[in-house]
Biopython code that builds the backbone (N, CA, C, O; Angstrom):
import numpy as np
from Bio.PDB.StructureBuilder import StructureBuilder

atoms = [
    (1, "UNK", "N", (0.843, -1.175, 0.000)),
    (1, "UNK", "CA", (0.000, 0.000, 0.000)),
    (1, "UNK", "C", (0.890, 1.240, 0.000)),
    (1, "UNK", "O", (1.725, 1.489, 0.870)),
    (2, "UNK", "N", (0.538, 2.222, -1.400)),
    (2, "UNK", "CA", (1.655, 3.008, -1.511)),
    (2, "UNK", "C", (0.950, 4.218, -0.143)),
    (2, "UNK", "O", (-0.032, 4.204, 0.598)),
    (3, "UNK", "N", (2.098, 5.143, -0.388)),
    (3, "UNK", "CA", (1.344, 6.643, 0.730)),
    (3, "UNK", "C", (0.502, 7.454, -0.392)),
    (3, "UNK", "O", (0.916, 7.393, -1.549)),
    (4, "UNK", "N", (-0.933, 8.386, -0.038)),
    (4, "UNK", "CA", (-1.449, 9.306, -1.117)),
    (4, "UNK", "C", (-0.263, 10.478, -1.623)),
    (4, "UNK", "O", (0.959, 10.348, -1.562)),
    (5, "UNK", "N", (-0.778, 11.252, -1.962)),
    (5, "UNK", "CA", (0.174, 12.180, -2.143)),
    (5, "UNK", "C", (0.425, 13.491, -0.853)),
    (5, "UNK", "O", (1.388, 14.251, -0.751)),
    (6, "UNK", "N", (-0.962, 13.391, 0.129)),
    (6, "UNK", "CA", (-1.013, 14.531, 0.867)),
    (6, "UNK", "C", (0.129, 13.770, 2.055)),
    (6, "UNK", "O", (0.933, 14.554, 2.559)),
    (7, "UNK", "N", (0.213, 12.217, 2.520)),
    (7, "UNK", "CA", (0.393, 11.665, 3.246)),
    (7, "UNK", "C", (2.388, 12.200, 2.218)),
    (7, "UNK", "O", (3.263, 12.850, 2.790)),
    (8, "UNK", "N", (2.454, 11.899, 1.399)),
    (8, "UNK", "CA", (4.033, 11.893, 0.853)),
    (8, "UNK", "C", (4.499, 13.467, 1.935)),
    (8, "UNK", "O", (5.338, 13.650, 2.817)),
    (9, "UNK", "N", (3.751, 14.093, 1.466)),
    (9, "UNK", "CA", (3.557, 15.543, 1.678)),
    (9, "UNK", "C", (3.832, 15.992, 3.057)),
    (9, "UNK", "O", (4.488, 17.010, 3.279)),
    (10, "UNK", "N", (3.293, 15.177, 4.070)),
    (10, "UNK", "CA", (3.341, 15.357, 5.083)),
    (10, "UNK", "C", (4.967, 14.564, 5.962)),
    (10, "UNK", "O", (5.520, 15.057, 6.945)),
    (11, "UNK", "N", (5.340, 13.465, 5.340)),
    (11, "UNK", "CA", (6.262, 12.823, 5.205)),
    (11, "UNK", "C", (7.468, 13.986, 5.255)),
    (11, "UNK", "O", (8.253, 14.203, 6.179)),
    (12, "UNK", "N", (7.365, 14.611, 4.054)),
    (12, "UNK", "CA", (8.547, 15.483, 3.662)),
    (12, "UNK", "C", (8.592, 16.732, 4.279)),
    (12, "UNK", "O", (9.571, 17.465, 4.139)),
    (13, "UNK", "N", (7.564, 17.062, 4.989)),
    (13, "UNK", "CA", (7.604, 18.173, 6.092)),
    (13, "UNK", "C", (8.204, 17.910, 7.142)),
    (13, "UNK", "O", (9.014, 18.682, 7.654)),
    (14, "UNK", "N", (7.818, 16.517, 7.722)),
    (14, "UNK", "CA", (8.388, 16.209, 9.080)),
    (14, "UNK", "C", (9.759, 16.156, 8.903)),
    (14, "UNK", "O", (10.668, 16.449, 9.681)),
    (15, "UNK", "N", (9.777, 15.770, 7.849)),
    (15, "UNK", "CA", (11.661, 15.254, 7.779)),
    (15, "UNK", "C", (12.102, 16.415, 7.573)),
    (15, "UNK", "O", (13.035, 16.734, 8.311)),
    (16, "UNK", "N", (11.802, 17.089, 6.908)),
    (16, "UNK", "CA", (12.479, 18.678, 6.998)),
    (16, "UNK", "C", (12.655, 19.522, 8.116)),
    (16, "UNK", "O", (13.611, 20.294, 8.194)),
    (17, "UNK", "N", (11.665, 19.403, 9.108)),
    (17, "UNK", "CA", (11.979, 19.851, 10.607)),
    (17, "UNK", "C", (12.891, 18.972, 10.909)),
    (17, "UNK", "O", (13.803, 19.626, 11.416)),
    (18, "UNK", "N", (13.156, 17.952, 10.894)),
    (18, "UNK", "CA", (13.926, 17.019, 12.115)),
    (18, "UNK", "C", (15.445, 16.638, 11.541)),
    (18, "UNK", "O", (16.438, 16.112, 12.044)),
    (19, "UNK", "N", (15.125, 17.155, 10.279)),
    (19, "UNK", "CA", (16.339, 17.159, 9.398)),
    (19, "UNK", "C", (18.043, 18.309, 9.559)),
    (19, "UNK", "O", (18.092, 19.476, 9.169)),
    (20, "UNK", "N", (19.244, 17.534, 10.225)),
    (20, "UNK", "CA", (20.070, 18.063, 10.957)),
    (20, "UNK", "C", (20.748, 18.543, 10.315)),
    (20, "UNK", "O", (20.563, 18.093, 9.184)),
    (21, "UNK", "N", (21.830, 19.561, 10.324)),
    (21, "UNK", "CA", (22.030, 21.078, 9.373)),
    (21, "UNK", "C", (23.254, 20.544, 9.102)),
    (21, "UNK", "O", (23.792, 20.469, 10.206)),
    (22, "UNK", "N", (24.199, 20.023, 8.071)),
    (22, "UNK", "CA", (25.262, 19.898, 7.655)),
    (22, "UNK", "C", (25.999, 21.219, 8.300)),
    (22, "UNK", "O", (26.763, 21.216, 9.265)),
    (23, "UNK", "N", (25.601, 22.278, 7.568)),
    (23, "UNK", "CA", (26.543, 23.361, 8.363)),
    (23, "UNK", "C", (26.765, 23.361, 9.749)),
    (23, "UNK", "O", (27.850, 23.674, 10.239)),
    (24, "UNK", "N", (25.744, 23.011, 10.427)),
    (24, "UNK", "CA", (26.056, 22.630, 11.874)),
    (24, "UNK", "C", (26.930, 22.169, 12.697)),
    (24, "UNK", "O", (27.433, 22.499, 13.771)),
    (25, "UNK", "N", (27.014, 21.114, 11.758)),
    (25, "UNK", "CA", (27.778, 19.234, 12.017)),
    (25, "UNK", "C", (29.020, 20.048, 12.240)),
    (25, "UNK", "O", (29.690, 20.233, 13.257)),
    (26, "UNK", "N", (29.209, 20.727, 10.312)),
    (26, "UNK", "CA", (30.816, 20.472, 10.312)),
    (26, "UNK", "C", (31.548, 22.069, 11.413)),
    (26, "UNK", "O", (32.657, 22.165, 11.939)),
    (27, "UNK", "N", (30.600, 22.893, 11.410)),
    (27, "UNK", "CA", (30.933, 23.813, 12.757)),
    (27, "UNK", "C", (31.183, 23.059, 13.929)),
    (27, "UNK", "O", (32.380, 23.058, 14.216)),
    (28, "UNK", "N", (30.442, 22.399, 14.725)),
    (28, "UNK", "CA", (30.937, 21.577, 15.845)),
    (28, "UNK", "C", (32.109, 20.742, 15.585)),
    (28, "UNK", "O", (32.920, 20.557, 16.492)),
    (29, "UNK", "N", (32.271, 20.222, 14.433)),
    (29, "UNK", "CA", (33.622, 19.761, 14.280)),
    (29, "UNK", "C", (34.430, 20.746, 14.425)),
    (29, "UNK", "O", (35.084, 20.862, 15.462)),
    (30, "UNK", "N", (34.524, 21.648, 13.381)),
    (30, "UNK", "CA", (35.961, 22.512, 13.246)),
    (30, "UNK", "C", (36.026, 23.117, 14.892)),
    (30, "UNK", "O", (37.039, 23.055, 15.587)),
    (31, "UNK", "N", (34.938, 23.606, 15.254)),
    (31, "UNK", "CA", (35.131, 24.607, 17.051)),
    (31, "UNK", "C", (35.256, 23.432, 17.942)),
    (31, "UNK", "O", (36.463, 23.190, 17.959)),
    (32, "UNK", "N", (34.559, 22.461, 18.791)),
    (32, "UNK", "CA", (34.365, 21.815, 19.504)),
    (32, "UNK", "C", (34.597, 19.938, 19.128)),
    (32, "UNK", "O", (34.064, 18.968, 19.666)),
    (33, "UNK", "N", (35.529, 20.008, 18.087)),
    (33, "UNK", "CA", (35.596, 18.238, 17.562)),
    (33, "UNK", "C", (36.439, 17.933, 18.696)),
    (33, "UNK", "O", (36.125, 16.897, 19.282)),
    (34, "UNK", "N", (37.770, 18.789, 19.311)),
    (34, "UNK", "CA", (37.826, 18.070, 20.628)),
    (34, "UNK", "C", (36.925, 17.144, 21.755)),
    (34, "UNK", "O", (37.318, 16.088, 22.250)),
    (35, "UNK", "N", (35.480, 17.884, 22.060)),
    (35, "UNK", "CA", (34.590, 17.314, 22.818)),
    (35, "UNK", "C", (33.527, 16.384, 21.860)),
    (35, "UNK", "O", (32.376, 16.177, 22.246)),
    (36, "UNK", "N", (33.972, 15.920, 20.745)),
    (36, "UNK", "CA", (32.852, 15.468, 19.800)),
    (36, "UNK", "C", (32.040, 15.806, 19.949)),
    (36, "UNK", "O", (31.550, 14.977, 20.717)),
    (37, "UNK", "N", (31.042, 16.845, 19.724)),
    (37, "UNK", "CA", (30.106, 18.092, 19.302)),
    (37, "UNK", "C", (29.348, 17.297, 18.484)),
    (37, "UNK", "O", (28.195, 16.914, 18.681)),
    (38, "UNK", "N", (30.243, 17.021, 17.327)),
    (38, "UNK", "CA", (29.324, 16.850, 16.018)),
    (38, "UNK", "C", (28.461, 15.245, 15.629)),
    (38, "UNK", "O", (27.535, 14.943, 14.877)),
    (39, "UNK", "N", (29.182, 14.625, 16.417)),
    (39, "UNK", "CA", (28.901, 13.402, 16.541)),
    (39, "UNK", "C", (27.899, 13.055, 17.926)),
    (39, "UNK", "O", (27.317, 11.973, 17.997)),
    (40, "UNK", "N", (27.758, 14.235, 19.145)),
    (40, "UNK", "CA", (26.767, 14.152, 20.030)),
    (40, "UNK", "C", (25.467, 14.545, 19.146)),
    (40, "UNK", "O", (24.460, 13.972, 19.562)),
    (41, "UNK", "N", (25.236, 15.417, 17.982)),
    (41, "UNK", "CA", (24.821, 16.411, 17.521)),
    (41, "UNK", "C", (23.955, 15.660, 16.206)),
    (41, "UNK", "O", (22.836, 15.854, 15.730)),
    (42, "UNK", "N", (24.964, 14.802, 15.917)),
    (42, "UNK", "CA", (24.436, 13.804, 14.452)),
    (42, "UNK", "C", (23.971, 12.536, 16.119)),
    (42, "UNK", "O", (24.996, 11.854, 16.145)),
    (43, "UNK", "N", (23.379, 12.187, 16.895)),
    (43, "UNK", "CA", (23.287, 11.072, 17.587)),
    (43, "UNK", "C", (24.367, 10.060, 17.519)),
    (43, "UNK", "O", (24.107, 8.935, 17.947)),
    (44, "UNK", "N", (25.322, 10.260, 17.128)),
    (44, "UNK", "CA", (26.217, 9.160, 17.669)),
    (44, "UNK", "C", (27.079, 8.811, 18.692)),
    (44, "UNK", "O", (28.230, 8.407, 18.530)),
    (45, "UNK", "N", (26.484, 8.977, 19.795)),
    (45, "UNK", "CA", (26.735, 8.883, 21.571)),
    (45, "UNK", "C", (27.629, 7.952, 21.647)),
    (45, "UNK", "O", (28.672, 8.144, 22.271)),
    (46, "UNK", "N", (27.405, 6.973, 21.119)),
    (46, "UNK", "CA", (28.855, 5.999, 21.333)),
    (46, "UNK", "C", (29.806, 6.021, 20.859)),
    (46, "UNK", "O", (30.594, 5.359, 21.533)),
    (47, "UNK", "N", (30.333, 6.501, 19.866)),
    (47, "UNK", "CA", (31.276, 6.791, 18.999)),
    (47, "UNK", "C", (31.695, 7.793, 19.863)),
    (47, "UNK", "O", (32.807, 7.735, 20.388)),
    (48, "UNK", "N", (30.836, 8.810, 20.089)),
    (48, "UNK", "CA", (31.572, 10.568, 20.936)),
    (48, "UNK", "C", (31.928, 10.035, 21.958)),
    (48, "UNK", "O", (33.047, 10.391, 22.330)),
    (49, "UNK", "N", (31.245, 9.056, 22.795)),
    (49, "UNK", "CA", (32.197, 8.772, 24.043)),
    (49, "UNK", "C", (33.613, 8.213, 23.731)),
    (49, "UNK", "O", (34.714, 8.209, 24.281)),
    (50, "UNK", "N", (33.132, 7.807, 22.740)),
    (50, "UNK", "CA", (35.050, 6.911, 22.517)),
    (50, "UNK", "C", (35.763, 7.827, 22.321)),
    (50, "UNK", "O", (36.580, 8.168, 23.177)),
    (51, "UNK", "N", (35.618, 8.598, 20.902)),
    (51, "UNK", "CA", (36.641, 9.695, 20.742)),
    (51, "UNK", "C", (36.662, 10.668, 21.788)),
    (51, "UNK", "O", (37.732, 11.272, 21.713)),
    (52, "UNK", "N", (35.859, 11.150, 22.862)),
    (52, "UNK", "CA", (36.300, 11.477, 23.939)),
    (52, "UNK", "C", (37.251, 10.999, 24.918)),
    (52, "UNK", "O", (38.235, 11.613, 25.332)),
    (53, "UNK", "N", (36.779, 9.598, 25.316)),
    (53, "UNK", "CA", (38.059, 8.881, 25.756)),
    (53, "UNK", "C", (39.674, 8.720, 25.029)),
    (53, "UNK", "O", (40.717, 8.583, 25.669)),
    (54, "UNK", "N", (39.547, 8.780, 23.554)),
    (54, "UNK", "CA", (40.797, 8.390, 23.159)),
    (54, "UNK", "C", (41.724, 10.168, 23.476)),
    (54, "UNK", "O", (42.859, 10.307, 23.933)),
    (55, "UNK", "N", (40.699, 11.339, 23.019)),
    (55, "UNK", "CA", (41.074, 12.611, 23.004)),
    (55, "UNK", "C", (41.605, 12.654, 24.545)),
    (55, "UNK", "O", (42.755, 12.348, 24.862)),
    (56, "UNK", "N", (40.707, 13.032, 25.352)),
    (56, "UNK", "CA", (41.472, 13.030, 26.808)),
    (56, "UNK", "C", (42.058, 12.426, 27.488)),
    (56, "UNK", "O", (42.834, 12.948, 28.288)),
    (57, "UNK", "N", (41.883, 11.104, 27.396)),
    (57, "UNK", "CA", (42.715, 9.895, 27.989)),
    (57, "UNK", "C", (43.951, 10.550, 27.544)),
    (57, "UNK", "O", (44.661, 11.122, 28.372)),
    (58, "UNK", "N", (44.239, 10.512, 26.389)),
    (58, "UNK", "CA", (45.464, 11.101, 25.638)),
    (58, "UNK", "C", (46.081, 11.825, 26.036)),
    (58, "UNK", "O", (47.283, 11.561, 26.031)),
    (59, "UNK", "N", (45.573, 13.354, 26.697)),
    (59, "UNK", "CA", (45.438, 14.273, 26.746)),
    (59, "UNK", "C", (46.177, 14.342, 28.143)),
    (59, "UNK", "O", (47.245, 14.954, 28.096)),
    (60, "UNK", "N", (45.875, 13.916, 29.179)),
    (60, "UNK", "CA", (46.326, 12.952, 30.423)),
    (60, "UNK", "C", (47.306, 12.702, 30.474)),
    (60, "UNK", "O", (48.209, 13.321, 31.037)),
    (61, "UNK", "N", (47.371, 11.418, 29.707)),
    (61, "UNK", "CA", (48.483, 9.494, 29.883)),
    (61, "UNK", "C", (49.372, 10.355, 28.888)),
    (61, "UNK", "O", (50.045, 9.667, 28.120)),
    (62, "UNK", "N", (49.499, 11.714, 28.758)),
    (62, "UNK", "CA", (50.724, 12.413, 27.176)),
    (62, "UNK", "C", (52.097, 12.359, 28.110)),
    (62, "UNK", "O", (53.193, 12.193, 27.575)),
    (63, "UNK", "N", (51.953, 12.513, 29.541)),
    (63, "UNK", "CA", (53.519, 12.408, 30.341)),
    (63, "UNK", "C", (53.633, 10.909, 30.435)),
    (63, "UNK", "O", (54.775, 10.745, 30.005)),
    (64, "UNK", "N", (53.165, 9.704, 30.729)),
    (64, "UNK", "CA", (53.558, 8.448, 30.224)),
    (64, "UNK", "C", (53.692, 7.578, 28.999)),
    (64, "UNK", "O", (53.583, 6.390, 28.697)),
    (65, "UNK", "N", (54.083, 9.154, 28.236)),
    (65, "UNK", "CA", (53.934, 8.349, 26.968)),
    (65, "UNK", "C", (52.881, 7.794, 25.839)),
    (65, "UNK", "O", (52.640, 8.181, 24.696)),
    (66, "UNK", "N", (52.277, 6.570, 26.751)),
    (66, "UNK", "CA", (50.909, 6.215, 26.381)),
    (66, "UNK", "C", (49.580, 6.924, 25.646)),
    (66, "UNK", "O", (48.784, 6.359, 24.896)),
    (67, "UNK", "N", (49.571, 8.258, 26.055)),
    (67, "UNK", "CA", (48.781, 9.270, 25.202)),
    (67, "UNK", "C", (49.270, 9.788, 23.795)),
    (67, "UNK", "O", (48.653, 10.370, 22.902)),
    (68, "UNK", "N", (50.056, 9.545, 23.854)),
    (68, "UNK", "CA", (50.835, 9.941, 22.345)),
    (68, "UNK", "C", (50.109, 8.754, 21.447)),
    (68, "UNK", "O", (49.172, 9.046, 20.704)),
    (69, "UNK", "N", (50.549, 7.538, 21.549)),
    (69, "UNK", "CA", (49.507, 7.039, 20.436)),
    (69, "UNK", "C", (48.034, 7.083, 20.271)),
    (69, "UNK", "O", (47.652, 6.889, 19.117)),
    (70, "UNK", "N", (46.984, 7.326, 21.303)),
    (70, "UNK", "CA", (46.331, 7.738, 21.484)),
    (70, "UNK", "C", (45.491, 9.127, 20.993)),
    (70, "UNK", "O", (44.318, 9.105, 20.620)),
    (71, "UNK", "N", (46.042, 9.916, 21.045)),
    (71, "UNK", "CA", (46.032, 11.187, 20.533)),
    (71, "UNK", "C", (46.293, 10.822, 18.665)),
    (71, "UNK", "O", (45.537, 11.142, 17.747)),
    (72, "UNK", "N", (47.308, 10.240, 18.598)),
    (72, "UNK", "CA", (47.591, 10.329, 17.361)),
    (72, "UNK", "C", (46.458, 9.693, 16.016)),
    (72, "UNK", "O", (46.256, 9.935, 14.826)),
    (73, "UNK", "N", (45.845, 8.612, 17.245)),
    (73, "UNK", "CA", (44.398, 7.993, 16.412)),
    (73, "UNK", "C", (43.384, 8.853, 16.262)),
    (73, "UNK", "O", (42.694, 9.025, 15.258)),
    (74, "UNK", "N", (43.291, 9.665, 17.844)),
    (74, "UNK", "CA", (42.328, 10.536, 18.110)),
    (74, "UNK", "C", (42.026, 11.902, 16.587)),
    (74, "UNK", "O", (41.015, 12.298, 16.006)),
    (75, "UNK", "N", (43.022, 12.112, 16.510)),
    (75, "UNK", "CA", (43.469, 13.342, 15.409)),
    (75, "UNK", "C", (42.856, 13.038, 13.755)),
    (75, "UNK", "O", (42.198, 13.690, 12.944)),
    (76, "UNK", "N", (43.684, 11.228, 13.806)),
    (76, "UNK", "CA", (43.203, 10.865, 12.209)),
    (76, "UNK", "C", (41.457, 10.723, 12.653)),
    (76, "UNK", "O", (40.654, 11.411, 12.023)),
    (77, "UNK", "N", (41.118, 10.085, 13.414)),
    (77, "UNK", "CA", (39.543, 10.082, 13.437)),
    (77, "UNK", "C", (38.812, 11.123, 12.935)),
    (77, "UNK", "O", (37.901, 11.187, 12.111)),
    (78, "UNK", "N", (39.559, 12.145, 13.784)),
    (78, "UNK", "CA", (38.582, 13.629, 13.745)),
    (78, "UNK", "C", (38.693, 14.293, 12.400)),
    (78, "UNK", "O", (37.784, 15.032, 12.022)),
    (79, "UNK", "N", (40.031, 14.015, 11.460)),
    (79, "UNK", "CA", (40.085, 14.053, 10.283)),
    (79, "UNK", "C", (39.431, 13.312, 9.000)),
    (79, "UNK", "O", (39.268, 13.729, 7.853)),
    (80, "UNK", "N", (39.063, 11.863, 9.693)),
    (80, "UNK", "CA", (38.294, 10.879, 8.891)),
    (80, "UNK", "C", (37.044, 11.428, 9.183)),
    (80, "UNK", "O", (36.279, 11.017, 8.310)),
    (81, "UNK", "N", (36.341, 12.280, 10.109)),
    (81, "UNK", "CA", (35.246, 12.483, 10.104)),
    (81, "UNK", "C", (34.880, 13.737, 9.389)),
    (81, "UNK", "O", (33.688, 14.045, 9.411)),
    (82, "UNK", "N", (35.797, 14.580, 8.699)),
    (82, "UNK", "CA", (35.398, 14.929, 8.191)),
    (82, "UNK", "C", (34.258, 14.908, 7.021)),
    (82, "UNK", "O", (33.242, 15.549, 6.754)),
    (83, "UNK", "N", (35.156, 13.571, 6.349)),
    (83, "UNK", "CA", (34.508, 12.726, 5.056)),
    (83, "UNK", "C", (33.287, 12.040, 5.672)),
    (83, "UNK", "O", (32.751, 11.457, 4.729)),
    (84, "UNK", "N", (32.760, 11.875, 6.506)),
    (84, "UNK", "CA", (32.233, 11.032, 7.182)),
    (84, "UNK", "C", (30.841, 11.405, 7.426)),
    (84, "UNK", "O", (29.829, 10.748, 7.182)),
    (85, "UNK", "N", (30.964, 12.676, 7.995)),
    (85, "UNK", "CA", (29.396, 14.025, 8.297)),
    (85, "UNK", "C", (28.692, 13.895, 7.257)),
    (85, "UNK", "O", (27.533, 13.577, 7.526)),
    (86, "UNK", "N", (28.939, 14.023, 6.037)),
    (86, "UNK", "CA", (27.838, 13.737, 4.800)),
    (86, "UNK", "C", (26.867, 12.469, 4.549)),
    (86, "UNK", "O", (25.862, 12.320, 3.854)),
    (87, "UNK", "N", (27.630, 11.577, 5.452)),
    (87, "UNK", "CA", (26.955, 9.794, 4.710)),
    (87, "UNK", "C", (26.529, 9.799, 6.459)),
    (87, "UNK", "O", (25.586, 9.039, 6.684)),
    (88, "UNK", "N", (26.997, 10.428, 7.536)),
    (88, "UNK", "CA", (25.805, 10.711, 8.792)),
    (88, "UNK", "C", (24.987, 10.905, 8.881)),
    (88, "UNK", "O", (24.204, 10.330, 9.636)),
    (89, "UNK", "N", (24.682, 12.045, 7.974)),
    (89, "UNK", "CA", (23.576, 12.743, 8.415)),
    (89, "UNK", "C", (22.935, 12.057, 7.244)),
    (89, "UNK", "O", (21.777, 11.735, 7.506)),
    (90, "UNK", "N", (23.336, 11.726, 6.004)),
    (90, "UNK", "CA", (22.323, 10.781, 5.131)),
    (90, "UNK", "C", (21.126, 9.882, 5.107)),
    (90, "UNK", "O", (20.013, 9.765, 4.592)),
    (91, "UNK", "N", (22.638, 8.840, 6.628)),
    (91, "UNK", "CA", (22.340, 7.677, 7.072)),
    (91, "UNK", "C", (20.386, 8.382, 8.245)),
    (91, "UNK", "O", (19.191, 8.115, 8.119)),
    (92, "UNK", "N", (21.017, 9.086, 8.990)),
    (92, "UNK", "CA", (20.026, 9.894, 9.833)),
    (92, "UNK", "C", (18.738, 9.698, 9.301)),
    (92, "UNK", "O", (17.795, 9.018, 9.704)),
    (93, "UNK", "N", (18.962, 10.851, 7.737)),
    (93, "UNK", "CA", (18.088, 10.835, 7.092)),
    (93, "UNK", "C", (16.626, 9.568, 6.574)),
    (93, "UNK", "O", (15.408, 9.398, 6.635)),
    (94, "UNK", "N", (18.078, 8.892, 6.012)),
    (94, "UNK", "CA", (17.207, 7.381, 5.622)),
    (94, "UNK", "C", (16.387, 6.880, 7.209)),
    (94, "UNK", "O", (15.233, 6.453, 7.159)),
    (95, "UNK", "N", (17.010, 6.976, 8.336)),
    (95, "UNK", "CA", (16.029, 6.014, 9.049)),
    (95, "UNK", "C", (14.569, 6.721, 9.768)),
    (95, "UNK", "O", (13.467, 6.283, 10.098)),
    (96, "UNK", "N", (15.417, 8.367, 9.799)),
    (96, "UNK", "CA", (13.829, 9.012, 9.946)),
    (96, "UNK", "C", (13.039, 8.741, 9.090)),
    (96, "UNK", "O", (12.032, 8.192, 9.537)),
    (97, "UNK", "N", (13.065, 9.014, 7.141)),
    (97, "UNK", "CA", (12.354, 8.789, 6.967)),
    (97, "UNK", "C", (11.419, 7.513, 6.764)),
    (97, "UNK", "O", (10.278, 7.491, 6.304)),
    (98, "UNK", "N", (12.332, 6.279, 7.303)),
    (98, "UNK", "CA", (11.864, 5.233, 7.160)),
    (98, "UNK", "C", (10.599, 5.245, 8.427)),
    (98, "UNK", "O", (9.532, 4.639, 8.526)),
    (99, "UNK", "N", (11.227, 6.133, 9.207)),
    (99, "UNK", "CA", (10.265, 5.859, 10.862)),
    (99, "UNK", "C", (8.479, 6.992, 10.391)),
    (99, "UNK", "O", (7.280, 6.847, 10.629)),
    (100, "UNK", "N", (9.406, 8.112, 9.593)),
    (100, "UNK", "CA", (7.946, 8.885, 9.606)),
    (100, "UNK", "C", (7.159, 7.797, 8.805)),
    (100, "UNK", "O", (6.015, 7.470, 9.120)),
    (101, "UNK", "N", (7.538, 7.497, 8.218)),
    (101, "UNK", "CA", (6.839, 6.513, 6.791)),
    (101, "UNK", "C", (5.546, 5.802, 7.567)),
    (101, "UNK", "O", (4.316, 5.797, 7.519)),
    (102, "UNK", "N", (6.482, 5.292, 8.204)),
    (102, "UNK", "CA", (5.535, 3.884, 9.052)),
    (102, "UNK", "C", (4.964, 4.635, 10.218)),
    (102, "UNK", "O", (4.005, 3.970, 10.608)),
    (103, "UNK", "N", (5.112, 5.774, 11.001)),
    (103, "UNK", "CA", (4.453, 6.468, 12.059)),
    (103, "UNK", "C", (3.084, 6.840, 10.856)),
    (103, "UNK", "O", (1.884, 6.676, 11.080)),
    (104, "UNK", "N", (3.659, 7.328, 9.680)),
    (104, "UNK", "CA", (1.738, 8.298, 9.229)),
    (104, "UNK", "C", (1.043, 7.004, 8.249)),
    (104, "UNK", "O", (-0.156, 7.098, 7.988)),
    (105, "UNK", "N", (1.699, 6.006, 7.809)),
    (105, "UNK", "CA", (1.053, 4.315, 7.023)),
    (105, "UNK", "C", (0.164, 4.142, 8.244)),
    (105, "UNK", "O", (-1.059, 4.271, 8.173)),
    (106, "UNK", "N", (0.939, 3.791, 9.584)),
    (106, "UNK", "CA", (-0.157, 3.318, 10.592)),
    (106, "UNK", "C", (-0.694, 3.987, 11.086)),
    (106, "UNK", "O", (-1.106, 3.323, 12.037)),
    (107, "UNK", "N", (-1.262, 5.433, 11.249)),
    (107, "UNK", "CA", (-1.801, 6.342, 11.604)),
    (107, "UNK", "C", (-2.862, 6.717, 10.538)),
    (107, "UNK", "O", (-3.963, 7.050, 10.977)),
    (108, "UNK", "N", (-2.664, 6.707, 9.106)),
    (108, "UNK", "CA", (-3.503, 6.413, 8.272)),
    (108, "UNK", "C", (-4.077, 5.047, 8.109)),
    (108, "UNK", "O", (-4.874, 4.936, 7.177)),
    (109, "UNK", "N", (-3.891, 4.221, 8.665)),
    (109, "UNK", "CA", (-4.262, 2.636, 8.509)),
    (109, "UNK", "C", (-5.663, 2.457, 9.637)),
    (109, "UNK", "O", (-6.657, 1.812, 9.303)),
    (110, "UNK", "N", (-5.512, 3.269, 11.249)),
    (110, "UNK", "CA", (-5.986, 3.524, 12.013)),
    (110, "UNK", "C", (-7.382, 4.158, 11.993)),
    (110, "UNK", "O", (-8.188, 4.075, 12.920)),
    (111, "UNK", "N", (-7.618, 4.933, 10.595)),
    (111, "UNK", "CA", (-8.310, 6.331, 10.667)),
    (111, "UNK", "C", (-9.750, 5.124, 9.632)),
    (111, "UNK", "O", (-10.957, 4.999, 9.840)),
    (112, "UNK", "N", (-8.992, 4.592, 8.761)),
    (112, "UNK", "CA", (-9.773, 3.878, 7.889)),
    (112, "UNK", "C", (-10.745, 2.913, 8.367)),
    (112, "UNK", "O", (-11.435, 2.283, 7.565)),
]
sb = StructureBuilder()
sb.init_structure("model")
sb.init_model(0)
sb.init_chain("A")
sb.init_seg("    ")
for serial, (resi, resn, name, xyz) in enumerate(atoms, 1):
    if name == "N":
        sb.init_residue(resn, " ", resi, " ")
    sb.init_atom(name, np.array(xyz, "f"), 0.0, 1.0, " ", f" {name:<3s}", serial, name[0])
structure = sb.get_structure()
């Protein structure tokens, strides 16, 4: 059962509110990618805790040494994420709209 067209309609509104600002992302990166910003920001809580841990742990353990490699992963990450923010917030994209889809199908399914 496809969606009508008012139901598409309504689809593409919601996602447009809830839809997260690339310019945003990559601002919290460039100012705040130390505290992973952009990755609290795109929902990826587990990932930001890590690169938090690898960043400060680092940041720390840098007089035993031990933070130096640490840091040094920490750095390429935050550089790999650059490339990375675009197919995030994509990914984002695809599962909201998979969720509005099926929130207004069964909400229209309900009404009938």
């Amino acid at each position: 059962m496809g969606l009508s067209t008012q139901q598409q309609m309504l689809v593409e509104q919601r996602l447009a509110n809830e839809k997260k600002s690339a310019a945003t992302a990559y601002l919290l990166w460039f100012f705040l990618g130390g505290f992973s910003a952009h990755r609290f920001y795109l929902g990826r809580t587990g990932s930001a805790i890590a690169q938090l841990v690898l960043i400060w742990g680092g940041i720390f353990l840098l007089a035993v040494v031990v933070g130096i490699p640490m840091l040094v992963v920490a750095g390429i990450w935050l550089l790999v994420d650059v490339f990375l923010i675009g197919g995030m917030i994509d990914q984002d994209m695809s599962s909201k709209r998979a969720r509005i889809v099926n929130e207004v199908s069964l909400t229209s399914g309900s009404e009938s």
